[in-house]
ROSE-630325 format. One line per field, with one value per atom (N, C-alpha, C, O): x, y, z; residue in three letters. Coordinates in Angstrom, 3 decimals. Layout:
N
x: (X	...)
y: (Y	...)
z: (Z	...)
resn: (Ala	...)
//
This chain:
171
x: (-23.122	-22.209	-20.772	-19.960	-20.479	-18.779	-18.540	-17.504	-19.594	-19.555	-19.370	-18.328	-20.213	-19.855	-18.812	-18.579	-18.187	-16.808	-15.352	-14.291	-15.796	-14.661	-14.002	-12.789	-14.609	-14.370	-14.724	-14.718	-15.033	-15.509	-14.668	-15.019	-13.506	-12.378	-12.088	-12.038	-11.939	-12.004	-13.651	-13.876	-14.179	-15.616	-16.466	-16.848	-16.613	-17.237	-19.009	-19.638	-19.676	-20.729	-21.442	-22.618	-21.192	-21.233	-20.163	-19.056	-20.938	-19.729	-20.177	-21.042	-19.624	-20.491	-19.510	-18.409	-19.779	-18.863	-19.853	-21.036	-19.596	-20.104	-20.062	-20.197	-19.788	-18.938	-17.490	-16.636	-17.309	-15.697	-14.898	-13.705	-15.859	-15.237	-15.870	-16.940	-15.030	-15.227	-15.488	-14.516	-16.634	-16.546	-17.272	-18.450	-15.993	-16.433	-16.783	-15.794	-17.548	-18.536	-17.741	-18.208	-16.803	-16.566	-17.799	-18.887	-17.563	-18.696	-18.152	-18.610	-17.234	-16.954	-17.906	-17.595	-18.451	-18.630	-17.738	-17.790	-16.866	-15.922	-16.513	-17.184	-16.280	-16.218	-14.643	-13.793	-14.689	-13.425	-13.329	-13.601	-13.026	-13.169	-11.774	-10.775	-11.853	-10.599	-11.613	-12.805	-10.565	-11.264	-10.780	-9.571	-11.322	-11.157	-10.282	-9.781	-9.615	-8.616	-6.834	-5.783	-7.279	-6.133	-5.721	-4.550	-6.847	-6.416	-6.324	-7.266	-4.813	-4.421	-5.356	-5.417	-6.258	-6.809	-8.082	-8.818	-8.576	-9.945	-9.477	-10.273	-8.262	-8.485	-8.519	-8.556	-8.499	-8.400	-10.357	-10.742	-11.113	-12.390	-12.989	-12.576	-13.881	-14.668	-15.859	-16.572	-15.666	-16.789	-17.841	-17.816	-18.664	-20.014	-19.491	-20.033	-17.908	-17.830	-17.218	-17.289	-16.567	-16.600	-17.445	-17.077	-18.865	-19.896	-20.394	-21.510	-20.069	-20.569	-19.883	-19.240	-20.112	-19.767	-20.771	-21.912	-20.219	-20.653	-19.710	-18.488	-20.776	-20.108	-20.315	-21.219	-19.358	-19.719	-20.274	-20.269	-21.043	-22.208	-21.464	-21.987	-19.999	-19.930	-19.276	-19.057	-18.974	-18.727	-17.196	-16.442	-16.742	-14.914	-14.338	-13.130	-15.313	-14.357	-15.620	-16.769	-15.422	-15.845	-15.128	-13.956	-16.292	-15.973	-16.146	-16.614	-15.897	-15.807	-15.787	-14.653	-17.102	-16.954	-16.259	-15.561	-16.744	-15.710	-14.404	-13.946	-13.751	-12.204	-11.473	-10.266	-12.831	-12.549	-11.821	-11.117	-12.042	-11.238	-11.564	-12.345	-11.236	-11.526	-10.707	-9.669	-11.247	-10.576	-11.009	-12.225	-10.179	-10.839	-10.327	-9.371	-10.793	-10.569	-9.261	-9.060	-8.326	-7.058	-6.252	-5.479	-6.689	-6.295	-6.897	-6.418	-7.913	-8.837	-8.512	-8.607	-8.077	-6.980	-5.770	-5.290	-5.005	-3.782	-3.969	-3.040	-4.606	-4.869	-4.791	-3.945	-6.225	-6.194	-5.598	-5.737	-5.014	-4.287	-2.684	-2.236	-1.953	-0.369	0.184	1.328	-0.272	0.281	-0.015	0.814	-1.178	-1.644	-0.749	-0.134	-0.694	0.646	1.590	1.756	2.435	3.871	3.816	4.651	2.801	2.978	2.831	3.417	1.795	1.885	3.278	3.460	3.993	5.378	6.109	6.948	5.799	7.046	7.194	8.277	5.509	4.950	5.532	5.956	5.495	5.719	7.559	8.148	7.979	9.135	9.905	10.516	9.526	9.518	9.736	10.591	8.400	8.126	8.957	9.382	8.978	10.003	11.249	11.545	12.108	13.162	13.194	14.303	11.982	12.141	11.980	12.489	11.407	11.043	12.283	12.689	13.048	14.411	14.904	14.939	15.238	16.160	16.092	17.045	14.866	14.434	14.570	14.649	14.664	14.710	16.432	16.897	16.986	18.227	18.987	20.127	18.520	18.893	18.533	19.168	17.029	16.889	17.465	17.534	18.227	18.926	20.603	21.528	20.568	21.936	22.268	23.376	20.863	21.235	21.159	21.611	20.469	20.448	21.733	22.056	22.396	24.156	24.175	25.086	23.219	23.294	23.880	24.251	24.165	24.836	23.995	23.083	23.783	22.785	22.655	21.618	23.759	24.027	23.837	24.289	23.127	22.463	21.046	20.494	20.474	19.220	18.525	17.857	18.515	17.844	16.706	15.539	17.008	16.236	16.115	15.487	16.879	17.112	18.414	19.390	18.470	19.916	20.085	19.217	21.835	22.159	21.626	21.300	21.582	21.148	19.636	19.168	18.890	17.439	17.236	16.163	17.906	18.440	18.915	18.493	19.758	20.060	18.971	19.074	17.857	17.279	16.012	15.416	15.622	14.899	15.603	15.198	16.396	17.184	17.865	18.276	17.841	17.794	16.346	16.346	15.162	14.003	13.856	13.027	14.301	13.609	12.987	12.629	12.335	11.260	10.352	10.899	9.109	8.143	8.747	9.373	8.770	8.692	7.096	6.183	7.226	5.535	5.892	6.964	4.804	4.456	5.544	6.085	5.726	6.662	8.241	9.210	8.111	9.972	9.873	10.933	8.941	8.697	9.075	10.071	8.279	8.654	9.980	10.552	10.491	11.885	12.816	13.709	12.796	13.116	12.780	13.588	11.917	11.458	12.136	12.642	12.093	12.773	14.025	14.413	14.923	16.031	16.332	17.540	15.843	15.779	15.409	15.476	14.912	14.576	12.942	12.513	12.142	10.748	10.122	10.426	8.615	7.226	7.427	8.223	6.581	5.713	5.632	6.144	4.885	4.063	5.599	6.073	5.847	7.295	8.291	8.895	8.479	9.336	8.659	9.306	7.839	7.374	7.174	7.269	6.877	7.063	8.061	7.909	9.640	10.810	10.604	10.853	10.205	10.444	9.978	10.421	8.714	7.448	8.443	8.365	9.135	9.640	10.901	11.263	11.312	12.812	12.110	12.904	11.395	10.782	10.644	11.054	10.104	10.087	10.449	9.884	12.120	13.205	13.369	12.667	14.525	15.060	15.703	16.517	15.046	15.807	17.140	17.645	17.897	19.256	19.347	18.375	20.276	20.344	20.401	20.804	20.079	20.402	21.502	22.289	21.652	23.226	22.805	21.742	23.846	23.926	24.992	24.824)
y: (13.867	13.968	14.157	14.883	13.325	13.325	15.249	15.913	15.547	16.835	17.575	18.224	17.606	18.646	18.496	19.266	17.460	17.190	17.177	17.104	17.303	17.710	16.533	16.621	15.097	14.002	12.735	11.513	13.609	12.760	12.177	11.544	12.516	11.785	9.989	8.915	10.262	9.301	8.149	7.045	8.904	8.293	7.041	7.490	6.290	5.079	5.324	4.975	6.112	6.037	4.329	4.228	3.684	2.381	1.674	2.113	-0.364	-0.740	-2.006	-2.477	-2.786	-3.979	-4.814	-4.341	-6.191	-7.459	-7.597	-7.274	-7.836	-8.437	-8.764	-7.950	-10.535	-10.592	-10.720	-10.666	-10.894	-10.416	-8.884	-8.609	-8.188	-6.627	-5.990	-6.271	-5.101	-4.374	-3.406	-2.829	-2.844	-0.885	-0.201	-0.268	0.673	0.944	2.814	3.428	3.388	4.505	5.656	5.670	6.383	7.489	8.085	7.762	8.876	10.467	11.832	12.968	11.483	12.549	12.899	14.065	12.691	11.012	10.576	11.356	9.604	8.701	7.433	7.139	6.611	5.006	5.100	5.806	4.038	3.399	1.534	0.940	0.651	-0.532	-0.999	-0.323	-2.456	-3.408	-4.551	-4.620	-5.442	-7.029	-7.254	-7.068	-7.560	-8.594	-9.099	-8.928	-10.438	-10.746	-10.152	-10.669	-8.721	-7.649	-7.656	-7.600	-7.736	-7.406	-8.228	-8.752	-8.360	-9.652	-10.555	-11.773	-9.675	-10.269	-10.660	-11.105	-10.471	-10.970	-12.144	-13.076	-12.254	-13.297	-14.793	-15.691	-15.046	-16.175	-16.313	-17.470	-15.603	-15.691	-16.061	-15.889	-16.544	-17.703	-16.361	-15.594	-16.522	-15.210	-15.172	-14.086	-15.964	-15.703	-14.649	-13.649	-15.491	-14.591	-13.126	-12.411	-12.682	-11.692	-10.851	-9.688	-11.210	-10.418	-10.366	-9.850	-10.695	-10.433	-9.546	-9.848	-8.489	-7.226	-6.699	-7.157	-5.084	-3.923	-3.143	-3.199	-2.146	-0.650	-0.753	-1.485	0.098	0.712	1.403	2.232	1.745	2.928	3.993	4.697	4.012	5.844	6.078	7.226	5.042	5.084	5.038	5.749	4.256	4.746	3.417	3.184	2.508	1.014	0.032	0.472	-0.959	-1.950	-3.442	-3.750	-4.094	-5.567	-6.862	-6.605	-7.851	-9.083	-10.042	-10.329	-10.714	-11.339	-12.553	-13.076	-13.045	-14.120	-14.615	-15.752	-13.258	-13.453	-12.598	-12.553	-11.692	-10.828	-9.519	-8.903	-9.218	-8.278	-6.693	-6.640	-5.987	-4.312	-3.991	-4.615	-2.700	-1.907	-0.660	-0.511	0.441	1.579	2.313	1.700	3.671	4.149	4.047	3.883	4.209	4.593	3.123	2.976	2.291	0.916	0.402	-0.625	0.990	0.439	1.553	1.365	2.845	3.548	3.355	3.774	2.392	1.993	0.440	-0.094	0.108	-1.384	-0.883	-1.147	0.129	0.416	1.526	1.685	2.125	3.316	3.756	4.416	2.770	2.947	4.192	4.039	5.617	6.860	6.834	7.397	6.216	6.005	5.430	5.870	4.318	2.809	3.373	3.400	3.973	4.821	5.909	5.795	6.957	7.501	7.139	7.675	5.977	5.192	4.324	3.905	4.302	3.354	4.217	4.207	5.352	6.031	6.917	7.429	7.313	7.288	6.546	6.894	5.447	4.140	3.524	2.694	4.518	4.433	5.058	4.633	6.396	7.466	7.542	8.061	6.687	6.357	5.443	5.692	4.135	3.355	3.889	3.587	4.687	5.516	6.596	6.836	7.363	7.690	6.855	7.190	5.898	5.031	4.333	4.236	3.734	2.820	4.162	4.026	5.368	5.989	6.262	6.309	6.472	6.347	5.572	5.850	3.716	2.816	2.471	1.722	3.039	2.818	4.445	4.326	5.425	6.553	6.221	6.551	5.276	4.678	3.732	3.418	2.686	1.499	2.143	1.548	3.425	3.944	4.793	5.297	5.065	5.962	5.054	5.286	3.817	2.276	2.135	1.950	2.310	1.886	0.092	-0.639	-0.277	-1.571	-1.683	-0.573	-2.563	-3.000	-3.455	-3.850	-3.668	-4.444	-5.702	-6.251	-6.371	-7.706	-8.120	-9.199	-7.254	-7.320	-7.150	-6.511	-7.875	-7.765	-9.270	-9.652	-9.994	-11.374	-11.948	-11.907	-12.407	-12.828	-12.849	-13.678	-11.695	-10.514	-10.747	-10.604	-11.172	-11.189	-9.664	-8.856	-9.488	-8.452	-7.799	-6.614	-8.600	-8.164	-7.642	-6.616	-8.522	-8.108	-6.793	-6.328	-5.937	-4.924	-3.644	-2.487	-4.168	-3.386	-3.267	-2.172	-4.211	-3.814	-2.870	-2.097	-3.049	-2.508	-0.812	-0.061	-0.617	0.906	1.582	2.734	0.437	0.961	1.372	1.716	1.250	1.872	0.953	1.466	-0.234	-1.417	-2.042	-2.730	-2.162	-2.949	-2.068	-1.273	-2.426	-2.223	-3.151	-4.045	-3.239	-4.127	-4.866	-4.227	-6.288	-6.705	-6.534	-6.183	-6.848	-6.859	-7.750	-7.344	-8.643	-9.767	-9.489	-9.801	-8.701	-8.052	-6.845	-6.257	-6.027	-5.044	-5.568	-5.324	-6.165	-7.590	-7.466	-6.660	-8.209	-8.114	-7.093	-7.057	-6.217	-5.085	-4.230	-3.824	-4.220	-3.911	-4.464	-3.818	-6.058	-6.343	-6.493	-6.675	-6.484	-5.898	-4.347	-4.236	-3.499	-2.259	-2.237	-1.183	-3.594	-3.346	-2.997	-2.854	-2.876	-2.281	-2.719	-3.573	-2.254	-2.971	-2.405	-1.558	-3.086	-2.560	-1.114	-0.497	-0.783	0.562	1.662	2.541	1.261	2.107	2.507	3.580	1.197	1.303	2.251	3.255	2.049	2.709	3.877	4.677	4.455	5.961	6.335	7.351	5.947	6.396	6.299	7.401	5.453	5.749	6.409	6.649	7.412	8.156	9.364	10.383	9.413	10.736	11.567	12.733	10.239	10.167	10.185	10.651	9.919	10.602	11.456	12.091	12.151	13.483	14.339	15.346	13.952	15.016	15.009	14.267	15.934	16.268	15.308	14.814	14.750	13.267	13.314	14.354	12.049	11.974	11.269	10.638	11.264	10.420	9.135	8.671	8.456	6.735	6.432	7.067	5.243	4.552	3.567	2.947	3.489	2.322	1.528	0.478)
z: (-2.304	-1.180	-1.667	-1.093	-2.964	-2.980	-3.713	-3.705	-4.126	-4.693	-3.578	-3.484	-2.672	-1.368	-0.435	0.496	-0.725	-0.274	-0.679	-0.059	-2.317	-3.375	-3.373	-3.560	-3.161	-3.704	-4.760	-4.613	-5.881	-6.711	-7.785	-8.781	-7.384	-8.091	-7.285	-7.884	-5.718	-5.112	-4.756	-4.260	-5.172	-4.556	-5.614	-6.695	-5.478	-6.602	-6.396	-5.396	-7.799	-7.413	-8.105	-7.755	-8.545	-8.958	-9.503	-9.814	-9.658	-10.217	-10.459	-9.720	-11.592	-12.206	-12.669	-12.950	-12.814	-13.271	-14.902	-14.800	-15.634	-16.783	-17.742	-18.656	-18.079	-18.951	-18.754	-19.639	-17.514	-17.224	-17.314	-17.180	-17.544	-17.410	-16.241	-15.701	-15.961	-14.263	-14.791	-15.278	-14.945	-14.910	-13.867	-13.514	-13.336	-12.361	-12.404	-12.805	-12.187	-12.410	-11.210	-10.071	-11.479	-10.020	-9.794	-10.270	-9.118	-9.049	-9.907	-9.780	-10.663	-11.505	-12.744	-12.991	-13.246	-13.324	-14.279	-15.230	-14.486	-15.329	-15.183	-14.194	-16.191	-16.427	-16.449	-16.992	-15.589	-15.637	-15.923	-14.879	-17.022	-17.397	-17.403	-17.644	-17.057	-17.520	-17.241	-16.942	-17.483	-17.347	-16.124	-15.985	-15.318	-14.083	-13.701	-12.590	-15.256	-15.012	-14.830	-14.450	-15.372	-14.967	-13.763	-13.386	-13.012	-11.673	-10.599	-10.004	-10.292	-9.536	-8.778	-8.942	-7.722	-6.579	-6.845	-5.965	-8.562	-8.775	-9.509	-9.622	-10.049	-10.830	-10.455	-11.296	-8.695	-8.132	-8.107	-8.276	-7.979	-8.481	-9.289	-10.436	-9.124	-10.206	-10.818	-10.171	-12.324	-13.164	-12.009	-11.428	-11.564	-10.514	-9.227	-8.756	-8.813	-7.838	-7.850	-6.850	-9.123	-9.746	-9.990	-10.158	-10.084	-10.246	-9.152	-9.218	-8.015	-6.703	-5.765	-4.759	-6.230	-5.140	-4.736	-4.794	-4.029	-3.376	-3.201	-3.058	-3.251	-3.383	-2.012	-1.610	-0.941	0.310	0.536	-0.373	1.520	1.974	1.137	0.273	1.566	1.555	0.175	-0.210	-0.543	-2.126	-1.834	-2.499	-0.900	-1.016	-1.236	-1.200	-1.481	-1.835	-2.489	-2.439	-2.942	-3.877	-3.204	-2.988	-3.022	-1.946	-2.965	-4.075	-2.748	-3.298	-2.015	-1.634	-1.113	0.005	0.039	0.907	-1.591	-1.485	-1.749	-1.630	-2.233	-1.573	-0.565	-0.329	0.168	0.848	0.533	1.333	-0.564	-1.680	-1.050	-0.100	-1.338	-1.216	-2.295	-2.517	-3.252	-3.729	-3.940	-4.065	-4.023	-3.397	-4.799	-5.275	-5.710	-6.417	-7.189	-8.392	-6.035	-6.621	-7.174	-8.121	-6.338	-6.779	-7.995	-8.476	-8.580	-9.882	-11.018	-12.231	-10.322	-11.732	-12.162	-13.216	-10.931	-11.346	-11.963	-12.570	-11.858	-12.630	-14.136	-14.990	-14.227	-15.639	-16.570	-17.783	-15.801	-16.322	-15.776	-14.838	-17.266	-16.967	-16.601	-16.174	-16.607	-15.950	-14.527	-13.812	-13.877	-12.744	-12.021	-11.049	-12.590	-12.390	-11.831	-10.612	-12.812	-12.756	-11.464	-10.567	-11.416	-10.409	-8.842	-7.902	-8.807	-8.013	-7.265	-6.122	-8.332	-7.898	-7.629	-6.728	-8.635	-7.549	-6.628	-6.344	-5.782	-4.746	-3.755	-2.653	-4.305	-3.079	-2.999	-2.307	-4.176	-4.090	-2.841	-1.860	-3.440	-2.861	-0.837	-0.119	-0.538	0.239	1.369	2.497	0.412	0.885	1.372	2.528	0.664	0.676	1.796	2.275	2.334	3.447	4.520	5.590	4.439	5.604	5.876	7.035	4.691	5.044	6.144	7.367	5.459	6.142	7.374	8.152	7.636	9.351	10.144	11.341	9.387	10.039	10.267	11.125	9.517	9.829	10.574	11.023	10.632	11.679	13.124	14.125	13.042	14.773	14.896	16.084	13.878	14.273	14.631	15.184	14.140	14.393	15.153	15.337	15.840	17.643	18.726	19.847	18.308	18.803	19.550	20.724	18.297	18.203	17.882	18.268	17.268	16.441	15.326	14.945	14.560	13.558	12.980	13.707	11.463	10.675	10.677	10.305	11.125	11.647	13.017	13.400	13.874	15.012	15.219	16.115	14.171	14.038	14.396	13.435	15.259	15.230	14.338	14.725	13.313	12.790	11.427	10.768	10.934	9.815	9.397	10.134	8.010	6.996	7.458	7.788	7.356	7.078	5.658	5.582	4.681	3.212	3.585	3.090	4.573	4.570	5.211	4.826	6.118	6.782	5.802	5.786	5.144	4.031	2.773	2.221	2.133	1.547	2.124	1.374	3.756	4.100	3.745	2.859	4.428	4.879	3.455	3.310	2.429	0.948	0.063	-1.119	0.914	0.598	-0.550	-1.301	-1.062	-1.696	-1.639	-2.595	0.037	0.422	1.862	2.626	1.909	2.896	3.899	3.329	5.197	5.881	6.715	7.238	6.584	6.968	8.511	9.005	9.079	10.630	11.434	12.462	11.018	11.970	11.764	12.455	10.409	10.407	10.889	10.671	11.570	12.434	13.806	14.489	13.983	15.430	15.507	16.242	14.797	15.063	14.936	15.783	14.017	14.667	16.376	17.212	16.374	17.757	18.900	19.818	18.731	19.628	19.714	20.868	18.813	18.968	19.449	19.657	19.617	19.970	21.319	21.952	21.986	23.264	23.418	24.563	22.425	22.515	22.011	21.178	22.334	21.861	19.903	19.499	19.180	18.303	17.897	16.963	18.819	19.126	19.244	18.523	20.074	20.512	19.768	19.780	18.855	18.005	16.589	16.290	16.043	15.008	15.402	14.471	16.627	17.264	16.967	16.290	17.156	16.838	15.709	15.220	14.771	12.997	12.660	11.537	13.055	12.597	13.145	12.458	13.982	14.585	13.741	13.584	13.320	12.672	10.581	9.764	10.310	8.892	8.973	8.001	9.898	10.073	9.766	9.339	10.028	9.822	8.870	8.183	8.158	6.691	6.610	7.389	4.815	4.449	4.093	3.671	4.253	3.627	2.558	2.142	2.074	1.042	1.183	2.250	0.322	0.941	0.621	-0.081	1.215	0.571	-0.303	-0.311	-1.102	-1.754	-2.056	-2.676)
resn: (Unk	Unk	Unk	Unk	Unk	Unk	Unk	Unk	Unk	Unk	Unk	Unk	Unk	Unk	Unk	Unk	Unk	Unk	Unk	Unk	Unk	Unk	Unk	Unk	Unk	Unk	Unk	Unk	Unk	Unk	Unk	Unk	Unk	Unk	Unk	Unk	Unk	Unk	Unk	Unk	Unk	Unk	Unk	Unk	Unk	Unk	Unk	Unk	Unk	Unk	Unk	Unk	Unk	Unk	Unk	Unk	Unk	Unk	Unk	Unk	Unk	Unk	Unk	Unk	Unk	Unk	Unk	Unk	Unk	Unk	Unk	Unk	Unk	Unk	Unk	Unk	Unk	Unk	Unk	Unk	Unk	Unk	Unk	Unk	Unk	Unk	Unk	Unk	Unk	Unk	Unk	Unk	Unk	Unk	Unk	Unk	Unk	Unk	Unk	Unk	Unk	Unk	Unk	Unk	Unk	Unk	Unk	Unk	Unk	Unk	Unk	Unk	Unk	Unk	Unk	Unk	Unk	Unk	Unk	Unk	Unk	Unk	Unk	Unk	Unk	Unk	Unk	Unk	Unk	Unk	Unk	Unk	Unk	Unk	Unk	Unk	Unk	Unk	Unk	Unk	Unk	Unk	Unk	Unk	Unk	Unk	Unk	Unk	Unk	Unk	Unk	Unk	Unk	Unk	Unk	Unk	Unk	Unk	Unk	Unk	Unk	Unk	Unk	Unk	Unk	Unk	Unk	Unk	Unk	Unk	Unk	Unk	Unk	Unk	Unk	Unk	Unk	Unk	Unk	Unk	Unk	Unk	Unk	Unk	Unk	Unk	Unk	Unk	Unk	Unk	Unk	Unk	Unk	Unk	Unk	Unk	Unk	Unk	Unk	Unk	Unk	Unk	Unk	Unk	Unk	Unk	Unk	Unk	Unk	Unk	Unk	Unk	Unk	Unk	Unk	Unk	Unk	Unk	Unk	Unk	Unk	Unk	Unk	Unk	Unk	Unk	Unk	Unk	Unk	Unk	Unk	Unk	Unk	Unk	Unk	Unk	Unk	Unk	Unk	Unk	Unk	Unk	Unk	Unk	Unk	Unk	Unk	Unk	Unk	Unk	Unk	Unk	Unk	Unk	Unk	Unk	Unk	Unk	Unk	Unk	Unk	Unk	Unk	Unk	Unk	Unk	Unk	Unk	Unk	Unk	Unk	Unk	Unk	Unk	Unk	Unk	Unk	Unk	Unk	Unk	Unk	Unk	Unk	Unk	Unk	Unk	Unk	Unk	Unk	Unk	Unk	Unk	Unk	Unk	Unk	Unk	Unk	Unk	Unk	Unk	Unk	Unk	Unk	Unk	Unk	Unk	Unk	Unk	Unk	Unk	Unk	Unk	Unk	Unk	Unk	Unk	Unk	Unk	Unk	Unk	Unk	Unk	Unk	Unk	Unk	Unk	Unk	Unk	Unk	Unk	Unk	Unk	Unk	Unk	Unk	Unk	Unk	Unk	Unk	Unk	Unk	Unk	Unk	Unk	Unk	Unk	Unk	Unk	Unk	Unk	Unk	Unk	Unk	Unk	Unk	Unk	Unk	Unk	Unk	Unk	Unk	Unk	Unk	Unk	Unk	Unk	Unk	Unk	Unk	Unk	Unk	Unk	Unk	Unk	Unk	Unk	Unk	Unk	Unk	Unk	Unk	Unk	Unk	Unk	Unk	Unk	Unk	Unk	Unk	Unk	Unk	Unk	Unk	Unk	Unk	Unk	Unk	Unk	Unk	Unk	Unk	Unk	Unk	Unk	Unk	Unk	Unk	Unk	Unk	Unk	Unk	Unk	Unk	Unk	Unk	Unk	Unk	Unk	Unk	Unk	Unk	Unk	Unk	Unk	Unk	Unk	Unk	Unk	Unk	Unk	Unk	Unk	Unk	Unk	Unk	Unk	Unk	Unk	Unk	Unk	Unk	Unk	Unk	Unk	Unk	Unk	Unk	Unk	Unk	Unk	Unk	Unk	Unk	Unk	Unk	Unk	Unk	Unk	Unk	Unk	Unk	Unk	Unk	Unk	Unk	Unk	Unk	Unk	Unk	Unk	Unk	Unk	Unk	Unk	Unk	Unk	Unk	Unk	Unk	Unk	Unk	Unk	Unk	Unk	Unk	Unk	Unk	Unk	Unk	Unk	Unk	Unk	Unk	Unk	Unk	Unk	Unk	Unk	Unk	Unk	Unk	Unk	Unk	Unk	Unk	Unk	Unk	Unk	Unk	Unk	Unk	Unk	Unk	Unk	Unk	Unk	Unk	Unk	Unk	Unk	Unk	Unk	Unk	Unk	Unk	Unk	Unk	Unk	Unk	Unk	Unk	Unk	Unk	Unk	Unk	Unk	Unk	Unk	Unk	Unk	Unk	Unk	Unk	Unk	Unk	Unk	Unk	Unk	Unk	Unk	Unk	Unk	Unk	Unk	Unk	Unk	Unk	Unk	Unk	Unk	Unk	Unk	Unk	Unk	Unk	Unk	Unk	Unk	Unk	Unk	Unk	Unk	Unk	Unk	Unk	Unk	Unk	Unk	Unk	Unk	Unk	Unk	Unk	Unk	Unk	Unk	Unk	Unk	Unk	Unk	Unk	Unk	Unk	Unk	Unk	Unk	Unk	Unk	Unk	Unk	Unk	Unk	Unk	Unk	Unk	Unk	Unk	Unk	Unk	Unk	Unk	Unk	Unk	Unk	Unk	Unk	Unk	Unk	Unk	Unk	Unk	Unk	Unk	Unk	Unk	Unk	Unk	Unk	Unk	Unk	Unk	Unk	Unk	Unk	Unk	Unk	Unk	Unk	Unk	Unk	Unk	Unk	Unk	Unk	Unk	Unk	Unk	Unk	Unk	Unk	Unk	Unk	Unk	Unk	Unk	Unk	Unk	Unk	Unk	Unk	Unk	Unk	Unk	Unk	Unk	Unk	Unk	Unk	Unk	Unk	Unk	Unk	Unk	Unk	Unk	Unk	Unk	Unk	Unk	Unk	Unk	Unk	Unk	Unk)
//
């Protein structure tokens, strides 16, 4: 299947604990290995519960029930492969950096101030809109409701406003 879909870079056709090493099998086919304890979210796992996964039906993630874990290809090449790592961060750099800018182009047709954010340091405002940080769900919240709007509403204006041609950030 991942062949007729031209995903066998992403697709896990197996994957095993043993010993404390993870190797996990794409459909390319590649082995891909590290130890376990590399990777942050296994290492609160006890070796037994380390060796207790599953692959998903459709080969796109690897489970651990008992810490409720998922990891899906790309997360098990950046564990073990520092070029992976790197492009990854600055993916998510990248990322961040358009998203601040959106969040502060809708806080600035708003006509708010960064210090009119309830709830929110001005500094926390500024690291968001400096693309240094993701914001979680409940500093979404509050954004939102300072804007007067739901959730939903509000991330509509941010999704609308990435959109556009980026600016530069400030710093």
């Amino acid at each position: 299947m991942a062949h007729a879909i031209g995903a066998e870079r992403n697709l896990i056709a197996s994957a095993t604990v043993m010993d404390g090493v993870l190797s996990v099998w794409s459909c390319e086919p590649k082995l891909y290995q590290s130890t376990a304890g590399e990777i942050p979210a296994l290492r609160a796992l006890e070796p037994e519960e380390q060796a207790n996964l599953s692959v998903s039906a459709s080969g796109s993630r690897i489970h651990w029930a008992a810490g409720d874990i998922d990891l899906d290809m790309d997360a098990i090449r950046e564990f073990i492969d520092p070029s992976e790592r790197k492009a990854a961060e600055s993916k998510y750099r990248a990322d961040a950096a358009q998203y601040g800018v959106a969040i502060r182009r809708v806080r600035e047709h708003s006509g708010l101030r960064q210090t009119n954010i309830p709830g929110l340091s001005e500094r926390e405002v500024r690291r968001l809109e400096n693309g240094e940080v993701f914001p979680h769900s409940h500093t979404l919240k509050k954004l939102a409701d300072a804007h007067g709007w739901s959730v939903t509403e509000y991330m509509g204006e941010v999704a609308l406003e990435s959109k556009k041609s980026p600016a530069r950030r400030r710093r």
